[in-house]
Every structure is written in structure tokens, then in C-alpha cells.
C-alpha positions as CSV (number, residue, x, y, z in Angstrom):
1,X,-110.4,-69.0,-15.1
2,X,-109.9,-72.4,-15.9
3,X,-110.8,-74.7,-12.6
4,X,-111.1,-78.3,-12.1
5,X,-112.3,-80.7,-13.9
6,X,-116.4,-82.2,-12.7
7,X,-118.9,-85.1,-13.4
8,X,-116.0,-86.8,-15.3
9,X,-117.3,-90.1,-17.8
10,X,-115.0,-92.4,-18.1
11,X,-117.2,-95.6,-20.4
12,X,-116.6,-97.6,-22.7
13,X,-119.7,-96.9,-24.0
14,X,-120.0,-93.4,-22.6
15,X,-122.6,-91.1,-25.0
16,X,-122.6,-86.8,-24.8
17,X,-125.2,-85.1,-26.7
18,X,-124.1,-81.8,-26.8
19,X,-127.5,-79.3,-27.0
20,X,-127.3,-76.1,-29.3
21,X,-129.2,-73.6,-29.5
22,X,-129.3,-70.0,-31.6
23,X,-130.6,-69.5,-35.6
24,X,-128.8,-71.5,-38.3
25,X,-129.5,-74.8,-37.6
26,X,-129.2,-76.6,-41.0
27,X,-129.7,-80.4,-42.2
28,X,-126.8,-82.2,-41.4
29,X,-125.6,-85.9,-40.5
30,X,-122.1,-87.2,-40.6
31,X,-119.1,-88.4,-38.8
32,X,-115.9,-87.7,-38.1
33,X,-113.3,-89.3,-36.2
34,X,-110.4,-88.3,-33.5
35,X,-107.1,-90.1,-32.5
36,X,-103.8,-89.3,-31.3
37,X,-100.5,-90.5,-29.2
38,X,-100.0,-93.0,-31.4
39,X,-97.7,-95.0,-32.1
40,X,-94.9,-95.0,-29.2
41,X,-92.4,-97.8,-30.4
42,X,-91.3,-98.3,-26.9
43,X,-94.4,-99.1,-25.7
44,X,-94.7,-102.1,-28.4
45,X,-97.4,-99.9,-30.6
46,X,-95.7,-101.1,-33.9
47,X,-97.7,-104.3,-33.9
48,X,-101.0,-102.6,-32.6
49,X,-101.6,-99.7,-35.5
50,X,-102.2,-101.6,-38.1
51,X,-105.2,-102.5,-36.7
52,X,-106.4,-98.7,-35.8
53,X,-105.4,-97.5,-39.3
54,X,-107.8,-100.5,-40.5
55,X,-110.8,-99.5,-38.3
56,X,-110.6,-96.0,-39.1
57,X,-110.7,-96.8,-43.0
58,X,-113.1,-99.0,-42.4
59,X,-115.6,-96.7,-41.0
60,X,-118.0,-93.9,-42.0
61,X,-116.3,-91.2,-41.1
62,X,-115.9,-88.1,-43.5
63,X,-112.6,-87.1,-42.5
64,X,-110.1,-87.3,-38.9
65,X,-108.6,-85.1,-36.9
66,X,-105.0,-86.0,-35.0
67,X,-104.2,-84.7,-31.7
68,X,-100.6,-84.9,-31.9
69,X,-97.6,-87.0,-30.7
70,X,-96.2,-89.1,-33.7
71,X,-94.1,-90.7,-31.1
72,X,-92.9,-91.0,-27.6
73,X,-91.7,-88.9,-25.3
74,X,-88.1,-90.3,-24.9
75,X,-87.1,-91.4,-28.2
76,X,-85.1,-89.2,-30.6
77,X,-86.5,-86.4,-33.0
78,X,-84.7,-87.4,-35.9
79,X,-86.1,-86.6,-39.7
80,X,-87.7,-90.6,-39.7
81,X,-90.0,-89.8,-36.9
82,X,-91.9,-87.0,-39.3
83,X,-91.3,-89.0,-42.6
84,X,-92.9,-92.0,-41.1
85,X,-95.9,-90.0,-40.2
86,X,-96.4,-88.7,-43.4
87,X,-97.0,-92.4,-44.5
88,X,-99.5,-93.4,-41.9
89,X,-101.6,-90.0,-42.6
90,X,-101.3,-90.9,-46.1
91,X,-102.6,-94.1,-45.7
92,X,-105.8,-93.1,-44.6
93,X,-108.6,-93.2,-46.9
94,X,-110.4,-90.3,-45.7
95,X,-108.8,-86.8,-45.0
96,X,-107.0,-86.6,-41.7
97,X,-106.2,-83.0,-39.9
98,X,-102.8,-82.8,-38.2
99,X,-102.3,-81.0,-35.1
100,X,-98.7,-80.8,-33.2
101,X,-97.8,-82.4,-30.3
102,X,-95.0,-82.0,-27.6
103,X,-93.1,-84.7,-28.7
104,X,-92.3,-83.7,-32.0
105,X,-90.9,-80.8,-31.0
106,X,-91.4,-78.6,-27.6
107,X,-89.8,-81.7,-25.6
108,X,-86.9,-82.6,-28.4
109,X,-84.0,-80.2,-26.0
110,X,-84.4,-83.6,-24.0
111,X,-81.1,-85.7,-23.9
112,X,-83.3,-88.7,-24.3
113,X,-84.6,-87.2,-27.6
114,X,-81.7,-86.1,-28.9
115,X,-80.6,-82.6,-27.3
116,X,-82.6,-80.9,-30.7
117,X,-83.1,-77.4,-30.5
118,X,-86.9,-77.4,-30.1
119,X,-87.6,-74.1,-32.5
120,X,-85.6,-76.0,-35.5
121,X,-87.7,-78.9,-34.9
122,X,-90.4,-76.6,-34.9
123,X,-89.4,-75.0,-38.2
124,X,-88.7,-78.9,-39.7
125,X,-92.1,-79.6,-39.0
126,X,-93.5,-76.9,-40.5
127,X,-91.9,-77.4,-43.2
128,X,-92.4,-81.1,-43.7
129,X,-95.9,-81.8,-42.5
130,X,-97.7,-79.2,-44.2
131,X,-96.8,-80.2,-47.6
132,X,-99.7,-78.4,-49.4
133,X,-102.5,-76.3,-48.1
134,X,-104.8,-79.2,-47.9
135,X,-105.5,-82.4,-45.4
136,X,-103.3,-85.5,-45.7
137,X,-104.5,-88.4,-46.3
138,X,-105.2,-90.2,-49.6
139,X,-108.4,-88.4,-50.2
140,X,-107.8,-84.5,-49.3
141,X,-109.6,-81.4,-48.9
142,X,-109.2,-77.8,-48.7
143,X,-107.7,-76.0,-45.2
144,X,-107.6,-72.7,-44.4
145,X,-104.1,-71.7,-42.5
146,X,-102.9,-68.8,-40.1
147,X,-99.5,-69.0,-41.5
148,X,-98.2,-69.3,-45.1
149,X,-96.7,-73.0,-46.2
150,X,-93.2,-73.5,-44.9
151,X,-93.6,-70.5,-42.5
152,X,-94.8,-69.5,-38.6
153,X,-98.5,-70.9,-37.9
154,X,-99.0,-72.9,-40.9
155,X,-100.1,-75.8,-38.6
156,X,-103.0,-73.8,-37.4
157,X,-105.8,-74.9,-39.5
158,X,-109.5,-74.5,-40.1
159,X,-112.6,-75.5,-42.0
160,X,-116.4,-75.6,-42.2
161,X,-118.2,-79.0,-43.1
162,X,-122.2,-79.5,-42.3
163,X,-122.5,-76.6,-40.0
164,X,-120.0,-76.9,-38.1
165,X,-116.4,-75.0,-37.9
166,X,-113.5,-77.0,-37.0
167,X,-109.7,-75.5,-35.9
168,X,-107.0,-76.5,-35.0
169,X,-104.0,-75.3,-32.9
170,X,-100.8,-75.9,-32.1
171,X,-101.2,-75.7,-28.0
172,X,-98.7,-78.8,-27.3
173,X,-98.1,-80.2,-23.8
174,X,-94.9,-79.4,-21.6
175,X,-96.6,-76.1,-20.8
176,X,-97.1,-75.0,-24.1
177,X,-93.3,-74.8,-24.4
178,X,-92.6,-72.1,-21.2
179,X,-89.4,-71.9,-19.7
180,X,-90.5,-71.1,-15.9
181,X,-86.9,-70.8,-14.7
182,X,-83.1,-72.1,-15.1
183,X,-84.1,-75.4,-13.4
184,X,-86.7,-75.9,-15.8
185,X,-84.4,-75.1,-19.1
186,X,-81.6,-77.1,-18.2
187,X,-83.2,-80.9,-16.6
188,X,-82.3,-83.3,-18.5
189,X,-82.1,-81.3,-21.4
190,X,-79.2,-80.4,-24.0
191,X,-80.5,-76.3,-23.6
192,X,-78.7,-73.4,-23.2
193,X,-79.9,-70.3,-21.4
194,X,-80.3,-68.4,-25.0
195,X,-82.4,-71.5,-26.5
196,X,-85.1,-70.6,-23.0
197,X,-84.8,-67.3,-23.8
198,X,-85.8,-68.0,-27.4
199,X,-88.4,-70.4,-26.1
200,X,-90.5,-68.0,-24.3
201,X,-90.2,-65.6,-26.8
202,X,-92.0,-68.2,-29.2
203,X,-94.7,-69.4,-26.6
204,X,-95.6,-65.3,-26.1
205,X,-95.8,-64.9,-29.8
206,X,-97.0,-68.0,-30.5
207,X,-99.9,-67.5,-27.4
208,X,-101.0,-64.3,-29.0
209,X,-101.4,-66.1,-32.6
210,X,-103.0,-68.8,-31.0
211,X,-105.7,-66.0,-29.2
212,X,-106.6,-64.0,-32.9
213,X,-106.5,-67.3,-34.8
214,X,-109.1,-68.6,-32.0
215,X,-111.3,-65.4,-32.0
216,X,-111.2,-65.8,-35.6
217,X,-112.6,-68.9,-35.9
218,X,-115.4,-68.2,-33.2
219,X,-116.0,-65.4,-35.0
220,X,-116.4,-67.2,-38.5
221,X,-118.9,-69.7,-36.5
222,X,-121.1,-66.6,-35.4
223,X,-121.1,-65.6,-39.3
224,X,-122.1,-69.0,-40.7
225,X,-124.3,-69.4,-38.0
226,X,-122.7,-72.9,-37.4
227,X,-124.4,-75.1,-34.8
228,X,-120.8,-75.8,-33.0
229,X,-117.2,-75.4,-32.6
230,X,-114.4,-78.4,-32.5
231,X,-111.1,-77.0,-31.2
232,X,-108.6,-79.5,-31.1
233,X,-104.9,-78.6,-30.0
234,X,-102.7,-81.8,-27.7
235,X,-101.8,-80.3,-24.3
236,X,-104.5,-81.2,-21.5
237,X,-103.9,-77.7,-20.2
238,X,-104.8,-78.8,-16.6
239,X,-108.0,-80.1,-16.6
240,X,-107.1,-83.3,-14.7
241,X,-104.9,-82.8,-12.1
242,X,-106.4,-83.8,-8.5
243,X,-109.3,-81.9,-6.9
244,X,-109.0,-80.3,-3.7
245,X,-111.0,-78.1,-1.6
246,X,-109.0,-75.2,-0.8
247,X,-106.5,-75.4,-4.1
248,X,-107.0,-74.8,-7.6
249,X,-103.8,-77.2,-9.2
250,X,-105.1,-76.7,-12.5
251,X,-103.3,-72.8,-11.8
252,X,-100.0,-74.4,-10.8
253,X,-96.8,-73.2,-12.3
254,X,-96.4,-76.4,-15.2
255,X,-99.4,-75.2,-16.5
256,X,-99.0,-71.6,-16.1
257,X,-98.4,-71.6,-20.2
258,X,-101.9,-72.1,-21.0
259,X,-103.7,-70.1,-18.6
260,X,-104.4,-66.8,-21.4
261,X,-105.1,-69.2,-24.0
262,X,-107.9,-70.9,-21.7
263,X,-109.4,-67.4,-20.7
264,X,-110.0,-67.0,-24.0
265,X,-111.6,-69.7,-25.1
266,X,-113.8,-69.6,-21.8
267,X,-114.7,-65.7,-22.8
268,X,-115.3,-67.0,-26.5
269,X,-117.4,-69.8,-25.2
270,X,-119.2,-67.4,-23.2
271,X,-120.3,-65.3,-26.1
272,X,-121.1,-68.2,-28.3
273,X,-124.8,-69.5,-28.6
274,X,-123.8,-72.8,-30.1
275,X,-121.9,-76.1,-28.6
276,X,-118.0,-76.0,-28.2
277,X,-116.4,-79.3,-28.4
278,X,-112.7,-79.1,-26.9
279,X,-110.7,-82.0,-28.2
280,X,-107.2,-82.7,-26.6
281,X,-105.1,-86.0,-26.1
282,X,-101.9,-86.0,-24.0
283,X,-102.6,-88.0,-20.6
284,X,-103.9,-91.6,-22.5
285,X,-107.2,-91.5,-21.6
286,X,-110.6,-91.3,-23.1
287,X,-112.8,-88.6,-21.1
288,X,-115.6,-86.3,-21.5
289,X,-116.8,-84.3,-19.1
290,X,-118.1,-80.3,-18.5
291,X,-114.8,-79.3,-16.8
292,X,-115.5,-75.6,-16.9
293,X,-116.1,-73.2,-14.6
294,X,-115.9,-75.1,-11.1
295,X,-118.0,-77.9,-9.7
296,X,-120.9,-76.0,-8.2
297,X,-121.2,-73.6,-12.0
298,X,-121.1,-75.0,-15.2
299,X,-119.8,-73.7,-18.9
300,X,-123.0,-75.3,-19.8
301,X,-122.3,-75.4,-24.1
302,X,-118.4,-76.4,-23.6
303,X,-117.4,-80.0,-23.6
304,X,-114.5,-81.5,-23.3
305,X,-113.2,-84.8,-25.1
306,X,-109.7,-86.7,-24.2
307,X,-108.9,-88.8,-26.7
308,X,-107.3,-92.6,-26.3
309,X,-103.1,-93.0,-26.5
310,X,-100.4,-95.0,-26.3
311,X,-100.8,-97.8,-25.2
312,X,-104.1,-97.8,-25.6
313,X,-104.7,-97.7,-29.2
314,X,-108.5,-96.8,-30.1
315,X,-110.0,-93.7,-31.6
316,X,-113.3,-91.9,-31.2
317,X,-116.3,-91.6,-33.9
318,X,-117.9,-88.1,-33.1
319,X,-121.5,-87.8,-35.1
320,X,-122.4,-84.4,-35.9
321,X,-126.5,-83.7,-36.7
322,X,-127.1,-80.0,-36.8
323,X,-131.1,-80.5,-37.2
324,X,-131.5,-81.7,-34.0
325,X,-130.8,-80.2,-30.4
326,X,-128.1,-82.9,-29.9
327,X,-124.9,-81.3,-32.5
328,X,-122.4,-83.8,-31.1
329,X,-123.0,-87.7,-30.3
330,X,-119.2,-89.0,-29.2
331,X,-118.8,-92.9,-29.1
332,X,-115.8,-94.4,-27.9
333,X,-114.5,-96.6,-31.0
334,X,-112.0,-100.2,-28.9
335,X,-110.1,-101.5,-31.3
336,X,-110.0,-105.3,-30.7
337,X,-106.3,-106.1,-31.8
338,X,-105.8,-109.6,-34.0
């Protein structure tokens, strides 16, 4: 069960070196690099990414991984908002992994956003940022998909470089796009009662994809004997709400969407001799931590890592060295704006 989050770093020069252990250990050193929630226009971003985009490009990095949200969370899913995306992945030098977010699609029913029907969003998406069956970026490489191109689960992604196997999964935030009841589907929202019924009916079928696609990949790591796992999806699924004594808020209903995908990662975790770094953005700030199981027992070879967001526009360098016992070094990356 997933519990509250511990021993929480919050640095700007916070370091985790993340200890593996099991056969397979191979020569390895290189970097990659992680961002997200970027850029909101109505926070003013426009003038800020320029200088992100730069950094990244600039760096060492082999290839990055987004954690979702192209845009806000009140501004209108029109066609633009995936077009211009295209364009900034494409203007990175090095490849760059997409993963959904919630405001590209689960939270487009909003009036603020439009009133979109979320699963056409979801369907444009699909269609429009998986082009090909490799990375974006203007130097790509190969990715391995759960879905075919165009079609359900395309976005889930995965691929081994230097030891290490790295996924991707479309887990987005707004509770992983559950309906709890007819309060919930109609707030300001544009939804009918047939578009919630049609919504849980995706987040069940698109839970149990999520699961296999996830045991999958664990189970690819075990083959290669990889050093470590990097699972990125968006949604902090409930990591960092408040810690009490005699409540566990992480269980709450608004995250009730995520709790089987969480058992299984802690169950595949479990069975896993190498390091798991979980990778998620959605609430701005840059964390790491060993939020799993509870404070007084530790998932001792999962990590987790929150990357930056709007407005605070930096991105994390991750340096992965599978001949050592340290597999993951994560440095925050501030991006001093001109």
C-alpha cells in the first residue's frame, strides 16, 4: 500500500545515489535529463523557456524524458496546444521521451479548457504526438510501444540504454481520469453522465494496460540484468499530501485512481534486486525522497524524483554509472533566466 511520503530533500544542490545490487552490472556512464510542466502561458513562461530549451541543449545529456503538461490547467485544449509542442520537442538536440499529462487531455471536459471531450483529446494526442515509433527531438532513437501508432497505448513507451531500462506511462494527474461520482463529472465541466461513464471505463482498461505494460518492463530489466528501472508517468499519485498520525491521506478518494497501479509497482519493486527510480512532475516542485512503505519501514531500492514546473522552469540531470554501487546521481539543473 502506498503511505506517506518520509525524509523528504528538498536542495538545490540535493545529491541521491541510488545503491544496486544483483549480477549484471556492466560499464556504464552517461546522463540523461528530466523536465516537465512547462510552459504555462498564464503564468508568463513564454519568456522563460527559451532559456531551459538552451540549457538542456547545451548539456551532456544523451537523451530527455518529459513528464507531461504542455500547458496549463485552465487554458483551452485546442489543436495549437499539441502542434506547438511538437516544435519545442523538436527543437531539442538530443532525443526527448514524451509522457502525457492531465492537461492535455484528462482535465480538457473543463469549461475553462474548452468543455473537450477528454477521450477525443485523448485519441488527438495519440494520434499527433506519436508521429513515428521513435523519440522526438531532432536527433531520435528507437522506442518500443504497448500500442500500435495512431491507436490505444501508443504513448506507453520503453527502451534500454547503458544498463538500464527506462518506461514510460501514461498515469496523468486528476486521479488518473476516475469519475468518483456525479459531483465529480459535472464541476465545472462541460461532461455528461455518458462521457463519466466512458471515462471510467477507459481509466479500468487503461489501469490494467498500464499494470502488464509495467510487469513487462520489470520483467525485461530482470532479463537484461539491468542495474535499474526509470518509470516516469505525470500524476504524483499521493505521495505528498500532509502526514498525520492516525490517517493515511495518500488513500483518500482524489487519489483512489492510482492506488492498483501503485500496488504494483510496490510488488514489482519488491521482487526487483536492482534500483527503481520513479519520476513524476505535477505539484511544481523538485523532491527526492524514499516515500515508500511508511516512515518507520523503508522500500529501500525505490526512489522517488519530482521534477521542477511552472513557474519554476529548471530541469534535472540524472547520471547513470552501472559499474559502481551508486546507478543514479540526480542534480538539480536552476536555470538562471537572461
Amino acid at each position: 500500500m502506498l503511505v506517506r511520503s518520509i525524509a523528504t530533500v528538498v536542495a538545490a544542490l540535493s545529491l541521491m545515489s541510488c545503491a544496486a545490487t544483483g549480477p549484471g552490472a556492466t560499464q556504464a556512464g552517461y546522463a540523461f535529463g528530466l523536465w516537465g510542466d512547462m510552459p504555462y502561458k498564464k503564468a508568463g513562461d513564454d519568456s522563460k523557456l527559451p532559456a531551459v530549451l538552451k540549457s538542456i541543449n547545451q548539456s551532456d545529456i544523451a537523451f530527455s524524458l518529459y513528464d507531461g503538461d504542455i500547458k496549463d490547467g485552465s487554458s483551452q485544449c485546442t489543436d495549437g496546444i499539441y502542434t506547438d509542442a511538437l516544435t519545442m520537442f523538436n527543437s531539442m538536440a538530443k532525443p526527448v521521451v514524451y509522457v502525457p499529462g492531465d492537461n492535455e487531455w484528462t482535465d480538457c471536459h473543463r469549461l475553462n479548457n474548452g468543455g473537450f471531450d477528454t477521450l477525443e483529446r485523448l485519441a488527438h494526442l495519440r494520434r499527433v504526438m506519436y508521429p513515428s515509433l521513435d523519440s522526438l527531438g531532432q536527433t531520435r532513437m528507437p522506442l518500443e510501444h504497448q500500442g500500435k501508432l495512431g491507436e490505444k497505448y501508443v504513448e506507453n513507451t520503453r527502451f534500454s540504454h547503458g544498463g538500464v531500462v527506462f518506461v514510460g506511462l501514461n498515469v496523468p494527474g486528476s486521479n488518473n481520469n476516475l469519475v468518483l461520482n456525479a459531483k465529480d463529472c459535472t464541476a465545472k465541466s462541460a461532461r455528461n453522465t455518458a462521457q463519466c461513464d466512458a471515462a471510467n471505463a477507459e481509466y479500468l482498461e487503461r489501469d490494467s494496460a498500464n499494470v502488464a505494460w509495467l510487469a513487462a518492463s520489470f520483467a525485461q530489466a530482470k532479463a537484461q540484468k539491468a542495474r535499474g528501472i526509470v518509470l516516469v508517468v505525470q500524476a504524483d499519485p499521493g505521495f505528498d499530501l500532509p502526514e498525520t498520525e492516525d490517517i493515511d491521506e495518500s488513500t483518500a478518494p482524489g487519489y483512489a485512481g492510482y492506488r492498483n497501479f501503485m500496488d504494483a509497482v510496490v510488488k514489482q519493486t519488491e521482487q526487483y534486486a536492482g534500483q527503481v527510480l520513479f519520476v513524476h512532475g505535477d505539484t511544481h516542485f523538485f523532491k527526492l525522497d524514499k516515500p515508500l512503505y511508511s516512515p518507520t519501514k523503508m522500500l529501500a531500492n525505490l526512489t522517488r524524483l519530482e521534477t521542477f514546473g511552472s513557474p519554476s522552469l529548471h530541469w534535472v540531470r540524472v547520471t547513470v554509472d552501472t559499474a559502481s554501487d551508486n546507478v543514479f546521481t540526480v542534480q538539480p539543473v536552476v536555470v538562471r533566466q537572461p
